[in-house]
KEKE-3310 file (N, C-alpha, C; in steps of 0.2 Angstrom, whole numbers, plus 5000, padded with zeros to 4 digits):
npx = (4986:4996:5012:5020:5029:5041:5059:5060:5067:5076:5089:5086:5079:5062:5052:5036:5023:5008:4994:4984:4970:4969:4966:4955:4942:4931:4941:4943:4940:4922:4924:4935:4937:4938:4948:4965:4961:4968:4964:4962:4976:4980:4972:4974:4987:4988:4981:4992:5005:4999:4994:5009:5016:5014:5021:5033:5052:5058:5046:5042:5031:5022:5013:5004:4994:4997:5005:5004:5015:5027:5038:5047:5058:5064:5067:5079:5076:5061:5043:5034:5026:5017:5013:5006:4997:4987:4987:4976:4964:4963:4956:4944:4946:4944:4942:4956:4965:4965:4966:4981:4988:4986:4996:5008:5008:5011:5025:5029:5025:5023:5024:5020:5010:5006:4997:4989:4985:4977:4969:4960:4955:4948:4939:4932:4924:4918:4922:4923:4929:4942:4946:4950:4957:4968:4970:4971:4984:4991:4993:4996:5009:5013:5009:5006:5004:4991:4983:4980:4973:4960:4958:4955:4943:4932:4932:4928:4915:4909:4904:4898:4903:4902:4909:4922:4924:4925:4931:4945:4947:4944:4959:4966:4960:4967:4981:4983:4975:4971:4969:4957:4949:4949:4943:4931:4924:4925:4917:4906:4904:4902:4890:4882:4882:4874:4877:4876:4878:4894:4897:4895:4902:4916:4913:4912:4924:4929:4923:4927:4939:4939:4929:4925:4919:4906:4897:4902:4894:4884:4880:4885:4872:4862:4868:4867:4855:4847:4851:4843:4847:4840:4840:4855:4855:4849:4855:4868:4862:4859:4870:4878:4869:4873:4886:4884:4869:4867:4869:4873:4874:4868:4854:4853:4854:4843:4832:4834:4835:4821:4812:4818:4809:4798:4799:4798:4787:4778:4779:4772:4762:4759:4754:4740:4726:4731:4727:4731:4731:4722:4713:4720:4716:4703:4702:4708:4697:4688:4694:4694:4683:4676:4683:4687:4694:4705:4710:4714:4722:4732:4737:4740:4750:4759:4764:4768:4780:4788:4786:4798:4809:4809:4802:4800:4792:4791:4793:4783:4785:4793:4788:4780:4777:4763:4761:4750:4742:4737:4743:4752:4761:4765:4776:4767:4757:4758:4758:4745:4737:4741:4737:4723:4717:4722:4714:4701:4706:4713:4708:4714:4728:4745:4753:4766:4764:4753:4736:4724:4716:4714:4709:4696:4690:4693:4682:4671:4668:4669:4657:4647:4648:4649:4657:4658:4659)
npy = (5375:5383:5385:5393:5406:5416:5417:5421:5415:5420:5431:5443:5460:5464:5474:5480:5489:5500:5510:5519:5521:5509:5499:5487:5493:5482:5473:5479:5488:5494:5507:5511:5515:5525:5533:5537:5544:5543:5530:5523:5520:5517:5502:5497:5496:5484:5474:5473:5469:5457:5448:5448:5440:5429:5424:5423:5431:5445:5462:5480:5493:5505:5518:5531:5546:5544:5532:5514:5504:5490:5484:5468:5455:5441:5426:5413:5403:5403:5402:5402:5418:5418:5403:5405:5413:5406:5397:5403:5405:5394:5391:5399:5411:5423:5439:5443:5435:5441:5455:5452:5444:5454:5464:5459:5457:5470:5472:5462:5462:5455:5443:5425:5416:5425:5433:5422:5414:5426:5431:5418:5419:5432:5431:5419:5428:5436:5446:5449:5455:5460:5448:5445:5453:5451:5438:5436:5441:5434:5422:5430:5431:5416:5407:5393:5387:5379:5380:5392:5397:5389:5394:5406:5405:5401:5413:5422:5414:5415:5428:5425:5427:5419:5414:5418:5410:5397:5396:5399:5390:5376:5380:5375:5362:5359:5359:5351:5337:5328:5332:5337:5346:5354:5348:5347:5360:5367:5358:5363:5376:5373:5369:5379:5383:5377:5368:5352:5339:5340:5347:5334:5323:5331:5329:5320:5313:5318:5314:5300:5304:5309:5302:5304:5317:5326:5336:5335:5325:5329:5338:5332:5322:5334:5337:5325:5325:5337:5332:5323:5310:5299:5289:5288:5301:5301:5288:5294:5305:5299:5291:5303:5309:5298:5299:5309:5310:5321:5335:5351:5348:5336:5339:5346:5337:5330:5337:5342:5325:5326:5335:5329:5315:5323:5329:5315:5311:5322:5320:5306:5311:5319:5309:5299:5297:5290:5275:5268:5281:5288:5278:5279:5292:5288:5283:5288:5300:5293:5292:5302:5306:5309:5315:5329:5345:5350:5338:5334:5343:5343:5330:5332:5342:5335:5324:5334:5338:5326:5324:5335:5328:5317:5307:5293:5290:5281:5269:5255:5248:5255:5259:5272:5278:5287:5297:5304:5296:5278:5263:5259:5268:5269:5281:5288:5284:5294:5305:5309:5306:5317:5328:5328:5331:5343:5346:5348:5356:5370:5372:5375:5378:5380:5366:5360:5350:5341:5335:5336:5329:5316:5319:5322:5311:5302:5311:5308:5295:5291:5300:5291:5277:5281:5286:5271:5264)
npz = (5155:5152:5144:5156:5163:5155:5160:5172:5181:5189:5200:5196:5197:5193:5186:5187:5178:5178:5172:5183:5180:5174:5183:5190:5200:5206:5214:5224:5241:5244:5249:5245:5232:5224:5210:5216:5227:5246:5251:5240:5235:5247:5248:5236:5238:5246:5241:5229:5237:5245:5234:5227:5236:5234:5224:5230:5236:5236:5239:5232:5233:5222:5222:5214:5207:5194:5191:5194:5201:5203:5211:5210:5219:5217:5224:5224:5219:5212:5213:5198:5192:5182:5183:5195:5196:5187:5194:5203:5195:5189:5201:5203:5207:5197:5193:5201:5196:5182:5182:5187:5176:5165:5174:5174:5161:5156:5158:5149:5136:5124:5128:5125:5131:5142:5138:5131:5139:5146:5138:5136:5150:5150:5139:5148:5158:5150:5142:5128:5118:5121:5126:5110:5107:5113:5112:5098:5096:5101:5093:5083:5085:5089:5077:5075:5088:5094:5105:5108:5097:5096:5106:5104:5092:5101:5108:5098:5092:5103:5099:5090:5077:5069:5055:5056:5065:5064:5054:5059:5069:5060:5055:5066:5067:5056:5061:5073:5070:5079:5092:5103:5110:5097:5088:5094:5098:5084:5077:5084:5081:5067:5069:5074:5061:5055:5048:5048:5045:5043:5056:5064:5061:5064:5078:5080:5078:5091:5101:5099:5105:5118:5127:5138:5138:5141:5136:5122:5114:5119:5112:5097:5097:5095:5083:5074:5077:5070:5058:5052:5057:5069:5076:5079:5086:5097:5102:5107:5114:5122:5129:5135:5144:5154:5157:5167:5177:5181:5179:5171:5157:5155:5157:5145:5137:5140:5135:5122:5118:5122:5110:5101:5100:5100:5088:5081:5083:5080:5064:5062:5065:5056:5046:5045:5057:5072:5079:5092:5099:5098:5106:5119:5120:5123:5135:5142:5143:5150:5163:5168:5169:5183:5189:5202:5194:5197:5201:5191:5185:5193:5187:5174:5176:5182:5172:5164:5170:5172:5157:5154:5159:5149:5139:5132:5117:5109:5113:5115:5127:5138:5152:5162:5178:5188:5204:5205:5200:5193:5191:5175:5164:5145:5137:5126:5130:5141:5137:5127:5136:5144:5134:5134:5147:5148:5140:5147:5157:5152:5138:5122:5126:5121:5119:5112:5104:5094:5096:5093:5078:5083:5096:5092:5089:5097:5108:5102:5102:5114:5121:5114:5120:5135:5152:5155:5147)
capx = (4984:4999:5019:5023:5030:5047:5065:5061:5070:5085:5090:5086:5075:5057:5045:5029:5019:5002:4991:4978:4963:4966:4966:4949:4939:4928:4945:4945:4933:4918:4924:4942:4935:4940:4954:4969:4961:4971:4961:4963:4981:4983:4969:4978:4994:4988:4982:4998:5006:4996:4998:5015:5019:5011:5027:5040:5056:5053:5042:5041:5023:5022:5006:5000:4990:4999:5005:5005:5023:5030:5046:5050:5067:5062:5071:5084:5071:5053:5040:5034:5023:5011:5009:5003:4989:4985:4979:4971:4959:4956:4951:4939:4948:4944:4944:4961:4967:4964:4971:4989:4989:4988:5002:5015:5009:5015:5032:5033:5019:5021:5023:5013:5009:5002:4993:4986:4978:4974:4963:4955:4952:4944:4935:4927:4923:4912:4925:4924:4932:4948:4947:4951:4962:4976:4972:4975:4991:4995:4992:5001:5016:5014:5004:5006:5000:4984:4977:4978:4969:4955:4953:4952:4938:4928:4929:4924:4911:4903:4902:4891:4906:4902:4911:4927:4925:4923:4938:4950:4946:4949:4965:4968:4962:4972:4987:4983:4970:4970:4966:4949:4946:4949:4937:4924:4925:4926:4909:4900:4905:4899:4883:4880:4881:4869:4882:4876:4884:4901:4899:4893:4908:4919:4909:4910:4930:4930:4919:4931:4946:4936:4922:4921:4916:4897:4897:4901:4889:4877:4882:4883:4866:4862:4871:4861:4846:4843:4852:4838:4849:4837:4844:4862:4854:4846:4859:4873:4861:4858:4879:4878:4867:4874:4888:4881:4863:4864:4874:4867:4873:4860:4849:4854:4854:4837:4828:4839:4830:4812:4813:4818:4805:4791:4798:4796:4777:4773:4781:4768:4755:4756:4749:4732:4727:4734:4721:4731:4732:4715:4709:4721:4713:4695:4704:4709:4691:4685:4698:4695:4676:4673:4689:4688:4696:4712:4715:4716:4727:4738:4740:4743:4757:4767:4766:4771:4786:4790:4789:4805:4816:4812:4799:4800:4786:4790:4791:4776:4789:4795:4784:4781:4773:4763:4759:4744:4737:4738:4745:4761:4759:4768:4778:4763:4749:4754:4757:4738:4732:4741:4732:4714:4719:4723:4709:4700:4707:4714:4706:4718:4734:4747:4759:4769:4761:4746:4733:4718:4712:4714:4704:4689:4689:4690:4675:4664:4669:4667:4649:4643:4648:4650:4660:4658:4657)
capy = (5381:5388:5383:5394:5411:5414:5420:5424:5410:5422:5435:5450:5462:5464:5480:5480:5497:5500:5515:5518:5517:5503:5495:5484:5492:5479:5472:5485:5489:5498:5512:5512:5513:5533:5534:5542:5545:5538:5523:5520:5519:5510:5495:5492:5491:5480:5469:5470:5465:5450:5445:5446:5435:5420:5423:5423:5435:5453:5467:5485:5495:5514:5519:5539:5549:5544:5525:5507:5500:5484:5482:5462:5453:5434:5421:5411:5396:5406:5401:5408:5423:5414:5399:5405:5416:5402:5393:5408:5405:5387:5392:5403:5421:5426:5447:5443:5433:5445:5460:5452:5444:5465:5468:5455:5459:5476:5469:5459:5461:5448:5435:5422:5411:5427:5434:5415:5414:5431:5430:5414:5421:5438:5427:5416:5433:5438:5452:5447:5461:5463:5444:5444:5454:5446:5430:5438:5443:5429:5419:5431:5428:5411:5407:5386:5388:5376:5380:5399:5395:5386:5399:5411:5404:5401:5420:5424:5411:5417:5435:5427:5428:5409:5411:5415:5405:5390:5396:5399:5384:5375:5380:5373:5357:5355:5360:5344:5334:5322:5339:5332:5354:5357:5345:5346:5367:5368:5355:5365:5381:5369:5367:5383:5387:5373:5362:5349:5332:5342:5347:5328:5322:5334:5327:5310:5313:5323:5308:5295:5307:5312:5298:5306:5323:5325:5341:5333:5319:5332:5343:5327:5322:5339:5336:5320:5328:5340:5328:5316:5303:5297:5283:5290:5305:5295:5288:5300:5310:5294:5293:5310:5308:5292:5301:5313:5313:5326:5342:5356:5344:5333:5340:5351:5329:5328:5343:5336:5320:5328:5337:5324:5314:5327:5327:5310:5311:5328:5315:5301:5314:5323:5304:5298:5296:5285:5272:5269:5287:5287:5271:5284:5295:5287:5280:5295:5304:5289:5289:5308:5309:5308:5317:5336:5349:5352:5333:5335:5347:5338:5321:5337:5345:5327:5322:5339:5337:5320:5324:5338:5324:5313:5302:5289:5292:5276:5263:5254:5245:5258:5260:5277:5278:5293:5296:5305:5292:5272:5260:5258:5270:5271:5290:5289:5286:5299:5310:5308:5309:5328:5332:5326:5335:5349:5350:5350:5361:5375:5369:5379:5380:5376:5361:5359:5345:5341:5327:5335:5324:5309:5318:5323:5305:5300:5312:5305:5286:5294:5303:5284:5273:5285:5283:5265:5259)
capz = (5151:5148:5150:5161:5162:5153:5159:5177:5188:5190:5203:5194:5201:5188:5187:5181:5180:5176:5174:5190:5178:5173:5189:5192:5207:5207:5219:5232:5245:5240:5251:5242:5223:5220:5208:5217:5234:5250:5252:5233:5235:5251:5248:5229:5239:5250:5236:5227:5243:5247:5226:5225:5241:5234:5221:5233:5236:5239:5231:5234:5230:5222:5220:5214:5204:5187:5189:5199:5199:5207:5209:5214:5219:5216:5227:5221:5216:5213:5208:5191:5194:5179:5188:5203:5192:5183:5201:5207:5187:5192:5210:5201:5209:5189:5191:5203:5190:5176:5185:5186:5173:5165:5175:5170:5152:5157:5157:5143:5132:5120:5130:5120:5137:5146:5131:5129:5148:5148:5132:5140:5156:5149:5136:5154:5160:5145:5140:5121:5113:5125:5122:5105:5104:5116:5105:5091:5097:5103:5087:5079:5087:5087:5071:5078:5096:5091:5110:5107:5090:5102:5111:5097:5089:5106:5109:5090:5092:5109:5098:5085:5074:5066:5048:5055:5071:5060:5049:5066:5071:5056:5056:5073:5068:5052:5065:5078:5068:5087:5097:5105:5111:5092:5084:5098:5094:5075:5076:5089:5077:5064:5071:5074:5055:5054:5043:5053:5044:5045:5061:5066:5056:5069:5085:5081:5081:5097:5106:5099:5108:5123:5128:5144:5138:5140:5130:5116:5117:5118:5102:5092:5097:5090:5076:5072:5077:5063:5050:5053:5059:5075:5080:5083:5089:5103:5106:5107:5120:5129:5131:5139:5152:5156:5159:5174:5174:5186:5178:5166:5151:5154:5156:5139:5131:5140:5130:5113:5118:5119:5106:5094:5099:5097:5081:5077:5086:5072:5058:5061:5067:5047:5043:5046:5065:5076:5081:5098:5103:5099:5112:5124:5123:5125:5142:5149:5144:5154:5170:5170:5169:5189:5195:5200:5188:5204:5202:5183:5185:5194:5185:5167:5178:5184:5167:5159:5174:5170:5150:5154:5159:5142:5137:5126:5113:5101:5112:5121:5131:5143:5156:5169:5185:5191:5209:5207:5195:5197:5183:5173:5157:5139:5134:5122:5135:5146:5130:5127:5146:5146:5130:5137:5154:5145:5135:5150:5162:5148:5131:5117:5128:5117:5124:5108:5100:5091:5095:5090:5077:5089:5102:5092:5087:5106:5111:5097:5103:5122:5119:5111:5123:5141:5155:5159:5140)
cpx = (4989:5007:5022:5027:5039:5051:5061:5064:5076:5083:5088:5079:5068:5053:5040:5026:5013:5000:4983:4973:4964:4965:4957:4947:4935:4934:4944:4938:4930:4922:4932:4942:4935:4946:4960:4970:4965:4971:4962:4969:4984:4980:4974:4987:4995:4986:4987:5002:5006:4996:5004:5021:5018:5018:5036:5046:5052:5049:5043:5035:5024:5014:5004:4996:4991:5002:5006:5012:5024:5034:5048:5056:5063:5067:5075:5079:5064:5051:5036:5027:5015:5008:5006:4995:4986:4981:4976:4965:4957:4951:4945:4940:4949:4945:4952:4966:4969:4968:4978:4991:4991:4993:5007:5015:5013:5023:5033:5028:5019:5027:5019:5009:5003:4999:4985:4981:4974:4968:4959:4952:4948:4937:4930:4924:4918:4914:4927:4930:4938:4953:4952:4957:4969:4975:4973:4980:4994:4997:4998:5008:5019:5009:5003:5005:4994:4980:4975:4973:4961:4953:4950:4945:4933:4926:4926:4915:4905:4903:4898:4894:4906:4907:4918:4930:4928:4931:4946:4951:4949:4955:4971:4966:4967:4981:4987:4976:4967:4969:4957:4945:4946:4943:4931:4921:4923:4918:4904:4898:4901:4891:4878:4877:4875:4871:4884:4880:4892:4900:4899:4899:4915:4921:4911:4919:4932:4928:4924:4938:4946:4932:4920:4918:4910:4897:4898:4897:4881:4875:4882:4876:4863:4861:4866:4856:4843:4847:4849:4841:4846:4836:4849:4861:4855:4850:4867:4870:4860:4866:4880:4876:4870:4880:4889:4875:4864:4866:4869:4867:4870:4856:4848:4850:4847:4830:4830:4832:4823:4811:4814:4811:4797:4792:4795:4788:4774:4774:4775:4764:4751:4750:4743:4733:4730:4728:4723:4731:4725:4712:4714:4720:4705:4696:4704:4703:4687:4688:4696:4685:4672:4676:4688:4694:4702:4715:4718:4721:4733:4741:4743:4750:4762:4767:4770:4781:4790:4792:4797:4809:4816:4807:4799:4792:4787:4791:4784:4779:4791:4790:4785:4776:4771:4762:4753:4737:4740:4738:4752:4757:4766:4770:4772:4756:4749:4754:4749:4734:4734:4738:4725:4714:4720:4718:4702:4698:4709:4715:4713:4724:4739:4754:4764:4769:4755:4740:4725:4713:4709:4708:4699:4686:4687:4683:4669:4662:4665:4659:4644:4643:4648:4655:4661:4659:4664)
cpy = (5383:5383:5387:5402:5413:5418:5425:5420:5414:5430:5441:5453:5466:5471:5478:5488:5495:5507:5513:5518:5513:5497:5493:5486:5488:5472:5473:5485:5493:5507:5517:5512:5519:5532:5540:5544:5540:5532:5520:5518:5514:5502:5492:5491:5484:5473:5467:5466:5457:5446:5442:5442:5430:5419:5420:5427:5441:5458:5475:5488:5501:5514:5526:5540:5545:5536:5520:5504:5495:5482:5477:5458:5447:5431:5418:5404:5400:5402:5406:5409:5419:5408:5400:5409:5412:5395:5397:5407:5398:5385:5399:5410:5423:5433:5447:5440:5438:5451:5458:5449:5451:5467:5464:5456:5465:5476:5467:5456:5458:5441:5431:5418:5416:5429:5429:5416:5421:5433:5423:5417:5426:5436:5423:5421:5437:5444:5449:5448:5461:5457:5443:5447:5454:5442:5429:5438:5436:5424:5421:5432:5422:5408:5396:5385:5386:5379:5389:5400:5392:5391:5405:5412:5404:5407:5423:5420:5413:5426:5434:5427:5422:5407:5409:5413:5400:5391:5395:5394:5376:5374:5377:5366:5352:5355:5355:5343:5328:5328:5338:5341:5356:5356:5345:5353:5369:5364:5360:5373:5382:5370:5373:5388:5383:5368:5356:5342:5335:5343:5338:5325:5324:5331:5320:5311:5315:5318:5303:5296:5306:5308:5300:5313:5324:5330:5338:5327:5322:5335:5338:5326:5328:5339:5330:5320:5328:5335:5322:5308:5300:5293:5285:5295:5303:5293:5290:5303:5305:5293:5300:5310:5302:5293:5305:5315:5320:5333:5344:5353:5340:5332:5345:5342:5327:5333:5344:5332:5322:5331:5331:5319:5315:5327:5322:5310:5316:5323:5311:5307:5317:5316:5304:5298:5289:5281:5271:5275:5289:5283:5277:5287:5298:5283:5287:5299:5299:5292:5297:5311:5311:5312:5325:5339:5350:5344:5333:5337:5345:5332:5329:5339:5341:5326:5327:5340:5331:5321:5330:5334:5321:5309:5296:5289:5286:5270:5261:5248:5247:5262:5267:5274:5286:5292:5299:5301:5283:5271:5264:5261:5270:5278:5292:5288:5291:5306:5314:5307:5317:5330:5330:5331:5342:5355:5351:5356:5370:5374:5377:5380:5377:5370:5358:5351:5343:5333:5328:5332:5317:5310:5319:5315:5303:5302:5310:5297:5288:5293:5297:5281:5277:5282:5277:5261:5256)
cpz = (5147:5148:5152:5158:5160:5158:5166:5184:5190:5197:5203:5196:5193:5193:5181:5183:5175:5178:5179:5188:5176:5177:5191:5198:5209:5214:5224:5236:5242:5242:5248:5234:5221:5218:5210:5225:5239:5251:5247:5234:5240:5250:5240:5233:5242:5246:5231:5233:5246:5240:5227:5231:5239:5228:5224:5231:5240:5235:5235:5229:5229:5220:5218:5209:5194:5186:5195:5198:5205:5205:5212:5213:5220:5219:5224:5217:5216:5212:5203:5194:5189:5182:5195:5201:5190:5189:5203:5198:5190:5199:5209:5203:5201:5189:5196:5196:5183:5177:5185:5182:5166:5167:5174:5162:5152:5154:5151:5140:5125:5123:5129:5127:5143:5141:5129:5135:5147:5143:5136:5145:5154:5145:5141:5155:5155:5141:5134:5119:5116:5125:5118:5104:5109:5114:5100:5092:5098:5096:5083:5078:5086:5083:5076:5084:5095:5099:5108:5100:5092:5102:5109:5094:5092:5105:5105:5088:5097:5108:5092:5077:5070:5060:5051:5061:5066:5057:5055:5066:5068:5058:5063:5070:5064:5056:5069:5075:5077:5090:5097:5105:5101:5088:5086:5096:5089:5075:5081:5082:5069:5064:5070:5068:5051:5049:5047:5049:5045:5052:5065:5063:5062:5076:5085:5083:5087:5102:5105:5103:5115:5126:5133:5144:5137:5135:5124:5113:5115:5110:5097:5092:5092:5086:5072:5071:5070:5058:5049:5053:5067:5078:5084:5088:5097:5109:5111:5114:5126:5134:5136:5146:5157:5160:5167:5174:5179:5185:5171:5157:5150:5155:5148:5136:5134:5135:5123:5112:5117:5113:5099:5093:5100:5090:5076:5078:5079:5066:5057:5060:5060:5044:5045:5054:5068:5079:5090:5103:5104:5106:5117:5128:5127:5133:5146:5150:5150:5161:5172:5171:5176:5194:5194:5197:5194:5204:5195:5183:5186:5190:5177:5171:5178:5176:5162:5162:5169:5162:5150:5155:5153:5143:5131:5123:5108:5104:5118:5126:5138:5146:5161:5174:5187:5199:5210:5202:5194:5191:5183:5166:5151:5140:5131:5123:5137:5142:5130:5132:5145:5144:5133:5144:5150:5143:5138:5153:5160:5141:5126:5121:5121:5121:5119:5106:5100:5092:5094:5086:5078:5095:5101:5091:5093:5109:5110:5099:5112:5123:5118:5117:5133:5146:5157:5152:5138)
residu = (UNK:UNK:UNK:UNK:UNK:UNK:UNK:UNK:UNK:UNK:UNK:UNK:UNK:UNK:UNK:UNK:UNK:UNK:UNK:UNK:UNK:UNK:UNK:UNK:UNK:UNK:UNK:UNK:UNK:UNK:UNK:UNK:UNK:UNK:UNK:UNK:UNK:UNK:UNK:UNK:UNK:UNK:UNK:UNK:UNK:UNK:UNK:UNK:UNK:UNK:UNK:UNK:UNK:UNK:UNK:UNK:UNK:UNK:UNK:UNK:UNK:UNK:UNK:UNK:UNK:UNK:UNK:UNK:UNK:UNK:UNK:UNK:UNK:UNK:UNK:UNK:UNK:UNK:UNK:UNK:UNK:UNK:UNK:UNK:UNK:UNK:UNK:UNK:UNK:UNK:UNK:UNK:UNK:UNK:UNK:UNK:UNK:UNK:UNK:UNK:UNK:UNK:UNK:UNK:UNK:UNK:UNK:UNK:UNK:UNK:UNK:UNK:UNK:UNK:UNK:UNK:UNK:UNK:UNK:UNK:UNK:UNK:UNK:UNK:UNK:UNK:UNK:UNK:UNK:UNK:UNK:UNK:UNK:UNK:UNK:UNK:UNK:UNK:UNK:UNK:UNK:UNK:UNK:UNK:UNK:UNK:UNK:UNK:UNK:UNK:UNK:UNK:UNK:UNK:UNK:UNK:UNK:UNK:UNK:UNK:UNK:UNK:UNK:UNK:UNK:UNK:UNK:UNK:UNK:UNK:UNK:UNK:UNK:UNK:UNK:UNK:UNK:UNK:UNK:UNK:UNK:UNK:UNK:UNK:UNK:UNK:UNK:UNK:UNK:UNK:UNK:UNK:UNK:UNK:UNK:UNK:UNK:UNK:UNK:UNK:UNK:UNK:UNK:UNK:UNK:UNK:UNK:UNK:UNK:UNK:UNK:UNK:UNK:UNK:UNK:UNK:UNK:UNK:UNK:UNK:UNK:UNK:UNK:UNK:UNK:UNK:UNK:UNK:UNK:UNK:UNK:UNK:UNK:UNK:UNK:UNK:UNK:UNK:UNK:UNK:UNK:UNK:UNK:UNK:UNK:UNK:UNK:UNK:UNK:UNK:UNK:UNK:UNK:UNK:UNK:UNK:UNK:UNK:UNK:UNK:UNK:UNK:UNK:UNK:UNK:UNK:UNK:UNK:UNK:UNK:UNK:UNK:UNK:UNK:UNK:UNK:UNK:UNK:UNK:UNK:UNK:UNK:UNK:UNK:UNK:UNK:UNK:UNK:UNK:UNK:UNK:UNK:UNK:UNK:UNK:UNK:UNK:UNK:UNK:UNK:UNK:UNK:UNK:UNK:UNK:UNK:UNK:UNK:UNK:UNK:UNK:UNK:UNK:UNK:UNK:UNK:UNK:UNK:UNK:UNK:UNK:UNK:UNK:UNK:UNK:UNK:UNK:UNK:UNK:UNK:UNK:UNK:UNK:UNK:UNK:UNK:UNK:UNK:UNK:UNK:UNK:UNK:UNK:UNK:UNK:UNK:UNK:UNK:UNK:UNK:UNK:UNK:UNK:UNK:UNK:UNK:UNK:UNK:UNK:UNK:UNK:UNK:UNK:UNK:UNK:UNK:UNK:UNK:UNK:UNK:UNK:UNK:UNK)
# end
């Protein structure tokens, strides 16, 4: 995250002070969360205390009406007060975290390193605006700090702030063009602007840096998407998955994948009918003519399930399986069972896609021949 907290391996005794509102109650016990009250005063001693141990040396705790002070003597070899904040961030103690990070600011408030964490950390934390502006600061100390420049643009980004996300970021990447968080960043930011060939352009760098990053795998896909490259897309989202089918990124590169190919499906669909979607759908009117409306239901749910994880709609090679219905189907059989099941059990739903002029086809072929025909 960071390298480390400067010009404290020495003997000399460090104070921090803090005013009492601005001390996080969300630390203390519920019962201890009046500003100033005796319980106020003892339970924040008791968390400075138990803080400033994991530092090593000694400390001494003031607490009243008007400020928090810590006065610590560090040991002949410490360890630095930032690295030990900075494990309690990746052990997820976030509002701990954040708090002493605030008090060592105290101290020595442009120190770019805690400035830099503490804008990250505020930033995880959803605190934009307080964010921004210890990353500003930091930046503006150190204009060449490519990670604070990162982080800058992230927080600007997750306020909606796109132009001069993009432009931050930027400037981080022409600062380490090989920074895999800069390129993946600046294209997500990209993305966001809908400058999908630059962003894709970004991403593909970021994948070439990173190959194990799903996230970026995903956001390329993305990227592909809308720049009707549907090949790459594809396959981009299928690298993702590949990576952990099981975590929230892929299933983000499963809901990519659907999506692209409903798109392709509305593509043809603008054409004439499909004659196979057609015969589809004169199977399923058939499979479905004898079964009550509760088993219907069933077989439209597993497939509307099964379609959230991804189905191939373009080839007639990759076979499903249902369990409430027998046989090996196509993406673009069981596509065309939902809709007939649908059009059954709640005619006019919308299931975002259109097979309408396929099914009126079916009914008319249906109605002629009957179920056995």
């Amino acid at each position: 995250m960071g390298e480390g907290f400067h010009n404290l391996s020495t003997m000399e005794e460090q104070t921090f002070t803090i005013a009492p509102a601005t001390f996080d109650l969300h630390l203390l016990p519920r019962e201890a969360q009046t500003f100033g009250s005796p319980a106020f005063r003892e339970a924040v001693s008791v968390f400075l205390q138990r803080a400033f141990q994991g530092f090593g040396g000694r400390v001494a705790i003031f607490v009243n009406t008007e400020r928090i002070a810590v006065t610590w003597t560090p040991d002949p070899s410490p360890r630095k007060p930032l690295d030990v904040v900075i494990e309690k961030l990746r052990h997820g103690q976030q509002a701990e975290g954040i708090q002493l990070l605030e008090l060592l600011l105290s101290r020595q408030p442009d120190d770019v390193n805690v400035l830099y964490n503490l804008g990250m950390a505020l930033s995880d934390a959803g605190k934009l605006e307080k964010a921004e502006q210890r990353l500003r600061r930091a930046v503006e100390l150190a204009p060449g700090f490519t990670n604070a420049l990162i982080a800058l643009g992230v927080a600007l980004s997750r306020q909606q702030k796109d132009e001069e996300a993009a432009n931050v970021l930027k400037s981080a990447v022409d600062l380490e063009p090989e920074n895999p968080w800069a390129q993946r960043n600046l294209g997500v930011a990209l993305l966001k602007q809908s400058r999908y060939s630059d962003a894709a352009e970004c991403l593909q760098h970021a994948a070439a840096l990173r190959p194990e990053d799903q996230s970026v795998w995903v956001a390329l896909g993305d990227a592909f998407r809308h720049s009707g490259r549907a090949a790459d897309a594809k396959n981009a989202y299928e690298q993702a998955i590949a990576l952990n089918p099981h975590s929230d990124s892929a299933e983000a590169a499963r809901q990519g994948s659907n999506q692209l190919a409903r798109t392709e499906f509305e593509r043809k669909a603008a054409g004439a009918p499909r004659p196979e979607v057609v015969d589809y759908c004169v199977a399923a009117l058939k499979a479905f003519a004898n079964l009550p409306a509760q088993r219907v239901q069933e077989i439209a749910l597993e497939i509307a399930m099964l379609g959230r994880k991804g189905l191939d709609l373009n080839s007639s090679e990759m076979k499903y399986r249902l369990k409430s219905m027998e046989g090996n189907f196509s993406g673009l059989q069981l596509m065309s069972h939902m809709y007939v099941a649908f059009e059954q059990i709640a005619p006019g739903e919308e299931l975002g896609f259109d097979l309408a002029r396929e099914y009126r086809m079916a009914r008319g072929i249906y109605e002629k021949e009957g179920p056995l025909g």
